[in-house]
TIVO-2410 file (N, C-alpha, C; in nm, 3 decimals):
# residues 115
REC num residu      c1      c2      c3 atome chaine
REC   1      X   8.514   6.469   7.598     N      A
REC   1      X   8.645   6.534   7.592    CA      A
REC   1      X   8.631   6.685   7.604     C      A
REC   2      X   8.720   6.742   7.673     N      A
REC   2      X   8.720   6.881   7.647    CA      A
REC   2      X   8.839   6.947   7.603     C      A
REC   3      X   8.866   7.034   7.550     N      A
REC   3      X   9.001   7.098   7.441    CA      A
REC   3      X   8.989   7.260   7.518     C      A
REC   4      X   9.113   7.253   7.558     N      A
REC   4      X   9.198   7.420   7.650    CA      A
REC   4      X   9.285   7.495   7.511     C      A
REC   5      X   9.249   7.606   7.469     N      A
REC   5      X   9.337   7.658   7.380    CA      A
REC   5      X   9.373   7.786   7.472     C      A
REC   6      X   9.477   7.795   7.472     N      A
REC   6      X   9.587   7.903   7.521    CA      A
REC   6      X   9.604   7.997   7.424     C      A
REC   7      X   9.605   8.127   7.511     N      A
REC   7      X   9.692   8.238   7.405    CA      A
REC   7      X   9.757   8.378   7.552     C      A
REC   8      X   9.852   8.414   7.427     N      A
REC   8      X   9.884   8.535   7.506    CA      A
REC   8      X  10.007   8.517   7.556     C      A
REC   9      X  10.117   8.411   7.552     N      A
REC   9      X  10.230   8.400   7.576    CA      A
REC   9      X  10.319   8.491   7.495     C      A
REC  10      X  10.461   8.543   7.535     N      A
REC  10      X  10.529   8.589   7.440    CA      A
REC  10      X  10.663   8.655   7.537     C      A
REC  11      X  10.737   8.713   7.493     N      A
REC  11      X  10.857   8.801   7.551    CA      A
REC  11      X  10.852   8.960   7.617     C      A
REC  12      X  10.877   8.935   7.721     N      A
REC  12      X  10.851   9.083   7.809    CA      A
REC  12      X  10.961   9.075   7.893     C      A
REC  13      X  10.991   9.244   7.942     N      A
REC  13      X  11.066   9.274   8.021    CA      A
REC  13      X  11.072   9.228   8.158     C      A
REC  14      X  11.180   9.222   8.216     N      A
REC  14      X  11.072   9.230   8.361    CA      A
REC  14      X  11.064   9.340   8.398     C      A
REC  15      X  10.980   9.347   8.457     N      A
REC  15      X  10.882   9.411   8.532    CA      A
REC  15      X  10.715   9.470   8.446     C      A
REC  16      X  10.748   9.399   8.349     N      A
REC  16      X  10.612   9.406   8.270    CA      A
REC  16      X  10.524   9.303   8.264     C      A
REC  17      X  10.391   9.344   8.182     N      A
REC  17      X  10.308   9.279   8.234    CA      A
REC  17      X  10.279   9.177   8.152     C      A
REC  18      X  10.195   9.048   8.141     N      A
REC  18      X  10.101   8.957   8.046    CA      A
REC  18      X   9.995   8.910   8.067     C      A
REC  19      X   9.887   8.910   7.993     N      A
REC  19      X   9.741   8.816   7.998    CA      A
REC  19      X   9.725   8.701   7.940     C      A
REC  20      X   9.700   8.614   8.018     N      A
REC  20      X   9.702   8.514   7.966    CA      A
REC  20      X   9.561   8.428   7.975     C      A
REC  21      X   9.533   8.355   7.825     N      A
REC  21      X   9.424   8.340   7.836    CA      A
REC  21      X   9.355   8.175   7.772     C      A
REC  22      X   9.295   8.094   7.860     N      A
REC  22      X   9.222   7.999   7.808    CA      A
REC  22      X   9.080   7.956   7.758     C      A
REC  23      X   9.089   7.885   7.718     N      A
REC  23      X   8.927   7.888   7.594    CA      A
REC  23      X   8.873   7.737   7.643     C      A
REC  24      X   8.812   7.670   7.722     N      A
REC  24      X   8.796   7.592   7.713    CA      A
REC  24      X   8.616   7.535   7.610     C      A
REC  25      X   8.647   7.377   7.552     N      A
REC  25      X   8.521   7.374   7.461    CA      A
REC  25      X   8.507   7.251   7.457     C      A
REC  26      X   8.409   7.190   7.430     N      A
REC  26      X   8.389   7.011   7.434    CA      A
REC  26      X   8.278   6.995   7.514     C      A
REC  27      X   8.287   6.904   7.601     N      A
REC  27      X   8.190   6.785   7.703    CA      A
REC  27      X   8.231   6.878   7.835     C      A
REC  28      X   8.158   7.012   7.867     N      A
REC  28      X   8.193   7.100   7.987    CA      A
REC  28      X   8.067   7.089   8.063     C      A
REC  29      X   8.113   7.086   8.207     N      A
REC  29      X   8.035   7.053   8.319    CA      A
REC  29      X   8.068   7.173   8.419     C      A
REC  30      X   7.942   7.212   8.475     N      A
REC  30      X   7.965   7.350   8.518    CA      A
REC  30      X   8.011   7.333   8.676     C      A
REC  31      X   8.022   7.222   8.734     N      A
REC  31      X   8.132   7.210   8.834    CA      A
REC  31      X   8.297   7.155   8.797     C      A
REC  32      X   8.348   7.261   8.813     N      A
REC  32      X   8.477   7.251   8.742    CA      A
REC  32      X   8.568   7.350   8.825     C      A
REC  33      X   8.692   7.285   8.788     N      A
REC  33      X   8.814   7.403   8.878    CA      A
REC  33      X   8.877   7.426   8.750     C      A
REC  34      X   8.961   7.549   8.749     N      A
REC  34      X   9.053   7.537   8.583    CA      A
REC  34      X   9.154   7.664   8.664     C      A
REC  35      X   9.309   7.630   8.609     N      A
REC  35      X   9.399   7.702   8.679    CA      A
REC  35      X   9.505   7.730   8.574     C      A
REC  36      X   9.670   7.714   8.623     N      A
REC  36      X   9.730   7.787   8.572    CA      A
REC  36      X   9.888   7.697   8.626     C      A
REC  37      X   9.948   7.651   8.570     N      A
REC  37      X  10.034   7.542   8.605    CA      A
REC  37      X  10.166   7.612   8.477     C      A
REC  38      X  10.313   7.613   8.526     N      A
REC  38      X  10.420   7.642   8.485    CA      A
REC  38      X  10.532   7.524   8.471     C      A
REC  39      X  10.598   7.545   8.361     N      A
REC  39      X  10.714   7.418   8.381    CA      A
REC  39      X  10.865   7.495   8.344     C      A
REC  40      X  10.966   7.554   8.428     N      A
REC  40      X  11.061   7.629   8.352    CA      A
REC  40      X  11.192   7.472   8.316     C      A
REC  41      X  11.271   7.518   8.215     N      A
REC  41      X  11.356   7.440   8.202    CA      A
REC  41      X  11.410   7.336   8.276     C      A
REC  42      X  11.427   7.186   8.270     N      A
REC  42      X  11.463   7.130   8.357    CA      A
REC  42      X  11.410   7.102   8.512     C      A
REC  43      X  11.329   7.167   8.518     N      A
REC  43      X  11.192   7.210   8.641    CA      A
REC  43      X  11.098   7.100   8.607     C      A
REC  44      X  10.992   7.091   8.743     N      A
REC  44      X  10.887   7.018   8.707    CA      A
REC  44      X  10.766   7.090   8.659     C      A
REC  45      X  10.669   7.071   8.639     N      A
REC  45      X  10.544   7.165   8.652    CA      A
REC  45      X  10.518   7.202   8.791     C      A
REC  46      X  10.446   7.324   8.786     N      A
REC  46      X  10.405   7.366   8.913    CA      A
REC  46      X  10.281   7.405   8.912     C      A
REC  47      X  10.218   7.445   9.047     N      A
REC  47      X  10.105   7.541   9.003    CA      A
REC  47      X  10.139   7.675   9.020     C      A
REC  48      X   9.977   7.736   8.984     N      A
REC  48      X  10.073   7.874   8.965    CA      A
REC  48      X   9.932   7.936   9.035     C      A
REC  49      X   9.804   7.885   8.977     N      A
REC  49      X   9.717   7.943   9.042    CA      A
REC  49      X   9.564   7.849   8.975     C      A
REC  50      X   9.507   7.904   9.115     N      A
REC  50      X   9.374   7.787   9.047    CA      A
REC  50      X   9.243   7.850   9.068     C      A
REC  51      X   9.096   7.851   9.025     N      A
REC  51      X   8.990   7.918   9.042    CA      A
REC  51      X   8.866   7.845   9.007     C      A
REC  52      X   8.755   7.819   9.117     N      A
REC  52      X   8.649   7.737   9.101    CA      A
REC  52      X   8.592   7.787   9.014     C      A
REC  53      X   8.464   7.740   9.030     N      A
REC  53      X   8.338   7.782   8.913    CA      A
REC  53      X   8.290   7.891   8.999     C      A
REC  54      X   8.288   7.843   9.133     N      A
REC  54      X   8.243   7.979   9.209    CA      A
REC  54      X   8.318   8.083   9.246     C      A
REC  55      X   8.431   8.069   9.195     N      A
REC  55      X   8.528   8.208   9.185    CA      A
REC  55      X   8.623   8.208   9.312     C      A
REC  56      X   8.644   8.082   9.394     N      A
REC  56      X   8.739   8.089   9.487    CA      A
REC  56      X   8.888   8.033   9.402     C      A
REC  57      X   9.002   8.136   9.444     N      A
REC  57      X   9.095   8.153   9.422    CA      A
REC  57      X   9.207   8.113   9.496     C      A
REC  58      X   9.330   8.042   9.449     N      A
REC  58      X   9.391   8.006   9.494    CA      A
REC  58      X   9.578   8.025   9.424     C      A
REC  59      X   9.657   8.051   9.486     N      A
REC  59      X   9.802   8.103   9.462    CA      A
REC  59      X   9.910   8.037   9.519     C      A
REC  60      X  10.000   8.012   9.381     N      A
REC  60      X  10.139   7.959   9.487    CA      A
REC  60      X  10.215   8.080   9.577     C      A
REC  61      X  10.292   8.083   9.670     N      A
REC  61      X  10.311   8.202   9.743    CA      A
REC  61      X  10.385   8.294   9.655     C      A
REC  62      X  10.511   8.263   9.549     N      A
REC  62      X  10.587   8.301   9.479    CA      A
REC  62      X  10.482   8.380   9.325     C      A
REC  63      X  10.346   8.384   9.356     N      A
REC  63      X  10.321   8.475   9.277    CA      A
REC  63      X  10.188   8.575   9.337     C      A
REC  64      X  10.170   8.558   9.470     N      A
REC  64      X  10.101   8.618   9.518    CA      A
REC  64      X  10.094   8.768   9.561     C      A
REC  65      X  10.042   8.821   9.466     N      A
REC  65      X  10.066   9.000   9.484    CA      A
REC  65      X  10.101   9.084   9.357     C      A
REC  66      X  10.136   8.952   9.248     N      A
REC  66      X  10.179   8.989   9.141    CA      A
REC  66      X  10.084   8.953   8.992     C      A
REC  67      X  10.054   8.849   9.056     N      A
REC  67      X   9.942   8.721   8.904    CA      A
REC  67      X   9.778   8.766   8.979     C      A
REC  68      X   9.648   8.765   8.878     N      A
REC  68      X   9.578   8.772   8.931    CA      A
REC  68      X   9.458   8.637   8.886     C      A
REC  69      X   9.399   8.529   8.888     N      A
REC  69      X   9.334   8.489   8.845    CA      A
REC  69      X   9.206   8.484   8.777     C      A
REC  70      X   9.115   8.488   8.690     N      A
REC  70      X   8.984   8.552   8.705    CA      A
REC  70      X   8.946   8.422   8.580     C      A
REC  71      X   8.797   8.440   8.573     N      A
REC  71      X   8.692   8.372   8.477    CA      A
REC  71      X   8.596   8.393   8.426     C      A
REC  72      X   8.545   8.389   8.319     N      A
REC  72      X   8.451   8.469   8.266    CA      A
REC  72      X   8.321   8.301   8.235     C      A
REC  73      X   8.259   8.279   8.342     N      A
REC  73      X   8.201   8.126   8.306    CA      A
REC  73      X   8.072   8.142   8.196     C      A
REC  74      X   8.049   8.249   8.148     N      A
REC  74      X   7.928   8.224   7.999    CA      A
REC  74      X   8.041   8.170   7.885     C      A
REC  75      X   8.152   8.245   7.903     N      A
REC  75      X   8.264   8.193   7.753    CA      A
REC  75      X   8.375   8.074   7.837     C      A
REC  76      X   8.312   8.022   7.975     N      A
REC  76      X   8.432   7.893   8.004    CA      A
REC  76      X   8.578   7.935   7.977     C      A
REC  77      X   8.615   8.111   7.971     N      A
REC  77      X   8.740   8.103   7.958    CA      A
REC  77      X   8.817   8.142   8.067     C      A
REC  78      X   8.915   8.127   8.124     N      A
REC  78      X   9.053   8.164   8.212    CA      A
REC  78      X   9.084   8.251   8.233     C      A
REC  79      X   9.156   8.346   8.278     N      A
REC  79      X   9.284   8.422   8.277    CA      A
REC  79      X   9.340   8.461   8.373     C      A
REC  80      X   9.511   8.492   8.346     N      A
REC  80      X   9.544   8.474   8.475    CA      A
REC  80      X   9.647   8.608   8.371     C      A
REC  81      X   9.611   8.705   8.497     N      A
REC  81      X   9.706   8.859   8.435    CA      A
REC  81      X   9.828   8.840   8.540     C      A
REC  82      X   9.967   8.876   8.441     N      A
REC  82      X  10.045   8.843   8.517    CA      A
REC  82      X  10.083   9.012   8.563     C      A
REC  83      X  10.168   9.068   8.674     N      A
REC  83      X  10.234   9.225   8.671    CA      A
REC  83      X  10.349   9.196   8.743     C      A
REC  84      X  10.453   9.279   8.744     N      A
REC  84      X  10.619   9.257   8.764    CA      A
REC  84      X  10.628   9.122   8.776     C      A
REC  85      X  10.634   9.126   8.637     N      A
REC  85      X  10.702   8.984   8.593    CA      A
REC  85      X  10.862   8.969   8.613     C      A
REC  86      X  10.905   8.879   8.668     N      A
REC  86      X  11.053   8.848   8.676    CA      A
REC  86      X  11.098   8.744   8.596     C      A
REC  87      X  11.231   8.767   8.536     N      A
REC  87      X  11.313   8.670   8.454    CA      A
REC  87      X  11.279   8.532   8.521     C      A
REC  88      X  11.274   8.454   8.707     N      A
REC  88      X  11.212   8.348   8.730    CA      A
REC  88      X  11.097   8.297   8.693     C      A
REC  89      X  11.017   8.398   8.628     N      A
REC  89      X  10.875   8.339   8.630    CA      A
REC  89      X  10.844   8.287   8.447     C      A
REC  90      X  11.000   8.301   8.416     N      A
REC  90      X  10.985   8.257   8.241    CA      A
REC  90      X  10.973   8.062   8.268     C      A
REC  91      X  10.900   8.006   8.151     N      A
REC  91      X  10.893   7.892   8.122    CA      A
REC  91      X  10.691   7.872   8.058     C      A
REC  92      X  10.701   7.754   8.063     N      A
REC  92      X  10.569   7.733   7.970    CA      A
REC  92      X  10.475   7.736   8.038     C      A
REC  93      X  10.333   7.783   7.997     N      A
REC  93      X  10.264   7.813   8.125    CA      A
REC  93      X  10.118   7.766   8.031     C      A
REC  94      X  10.003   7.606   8.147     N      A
REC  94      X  10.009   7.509   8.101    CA      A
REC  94      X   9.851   7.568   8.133     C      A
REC  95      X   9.752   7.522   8.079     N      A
REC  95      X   9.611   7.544   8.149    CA      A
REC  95      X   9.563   7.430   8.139     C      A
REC  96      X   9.437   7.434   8.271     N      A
REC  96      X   9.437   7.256   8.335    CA      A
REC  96      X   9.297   7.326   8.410     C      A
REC  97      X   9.243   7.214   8.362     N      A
REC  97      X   9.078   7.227   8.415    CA      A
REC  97      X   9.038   7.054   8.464     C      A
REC  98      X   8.966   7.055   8.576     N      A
REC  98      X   8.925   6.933   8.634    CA      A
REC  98      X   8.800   6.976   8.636     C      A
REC  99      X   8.739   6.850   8.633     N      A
REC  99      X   8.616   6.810   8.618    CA      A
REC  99      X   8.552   6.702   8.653     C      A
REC 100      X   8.499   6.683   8.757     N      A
REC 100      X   8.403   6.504   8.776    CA      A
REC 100      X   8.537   6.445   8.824     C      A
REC 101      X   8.571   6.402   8.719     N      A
REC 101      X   8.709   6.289   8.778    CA      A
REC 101      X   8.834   6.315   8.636     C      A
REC 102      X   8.809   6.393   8.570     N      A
REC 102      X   8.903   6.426   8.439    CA      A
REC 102      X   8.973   6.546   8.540     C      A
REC 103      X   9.075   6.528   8.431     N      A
REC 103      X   9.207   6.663   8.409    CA      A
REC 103      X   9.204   6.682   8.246     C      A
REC 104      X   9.206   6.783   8.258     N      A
REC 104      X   9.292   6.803   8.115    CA      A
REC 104      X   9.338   6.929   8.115     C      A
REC 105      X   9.416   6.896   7.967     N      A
REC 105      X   9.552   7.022   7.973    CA      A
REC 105      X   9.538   7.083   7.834     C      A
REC 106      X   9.635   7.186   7.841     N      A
REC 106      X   9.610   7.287   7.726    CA      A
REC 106      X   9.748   7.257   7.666     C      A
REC 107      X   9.795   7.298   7.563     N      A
REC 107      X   9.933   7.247   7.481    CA      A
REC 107      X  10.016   7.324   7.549     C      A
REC 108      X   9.993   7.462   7.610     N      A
REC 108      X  10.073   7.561   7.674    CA      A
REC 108      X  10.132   7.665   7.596     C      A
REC 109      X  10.184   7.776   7.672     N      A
REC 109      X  10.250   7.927   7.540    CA      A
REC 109      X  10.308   7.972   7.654     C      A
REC 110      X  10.444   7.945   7.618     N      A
REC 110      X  10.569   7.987   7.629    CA      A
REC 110      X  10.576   8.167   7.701     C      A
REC 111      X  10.625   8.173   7.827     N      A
REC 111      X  10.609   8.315   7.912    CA      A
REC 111      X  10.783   8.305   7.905     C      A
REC 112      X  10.852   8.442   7.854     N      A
REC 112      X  10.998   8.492   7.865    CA      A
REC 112      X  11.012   8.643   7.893     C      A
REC 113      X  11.051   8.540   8.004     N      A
REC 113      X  11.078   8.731   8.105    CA      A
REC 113      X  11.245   8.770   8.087     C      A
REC 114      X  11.282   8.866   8.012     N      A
REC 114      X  11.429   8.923   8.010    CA      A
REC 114      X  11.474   8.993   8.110     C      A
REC 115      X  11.570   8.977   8.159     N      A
REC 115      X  11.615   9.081   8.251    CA      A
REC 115      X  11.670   9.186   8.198     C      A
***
């Protein structure tokens, strides 16, 4: 098993910024993808952004120029810095790492962008 703890969600303006950050710990295998998946109200999940072990990066178009992805693989942790954040980009924002043939997910922390 492996366990994603999230942090760094909270309430910002828009056009401000957030870091957001995952911890992953358990049964970890160093070929792995781990990303960045959103669900706003009534919405489905989405992705938002994703990053190998070898550091290739990947973006939905709607945050490209704005979110940056990165990984720090001695601490297996995430992050995905968000900048001009917009009131659209509020909802729960989910961390998700694959592995071998697993998924798993993080409980998620809540991103609220005010206009």
């Amino acid at each position: 098993q492996v366990q994603l703890v999230e942090s760094g969600g909270g309430l910002v303006q828009a056009g401000g910024s957030l870091r957001l950050s995952c911890a992953a710990s358990g049964n970890i295998f160093s070929i792995n993808t781990m990303g960045w998946y959103r669900q706003a109200p009534g919405k489905q999940r989405e992705l938002v952004a994703t990053i190998s072990n070898t550091g290739i990066a990947n973006y939905a178009e709607f945050v490209k120029g704005r979110f940056t992805i990165s990984r720090d693989r001695p601490k297996n942790t995430v992050y995905l810095q968000m900048n001009n954040l917009k009131p659209e980009d509020t909802g729960v924002y989910y961390c998700n790492r694959r592995q071998i043939e697993n998924v798993y997910w993080g409980q998620g922390t809540q991103v609220t962008v005010s206009s």
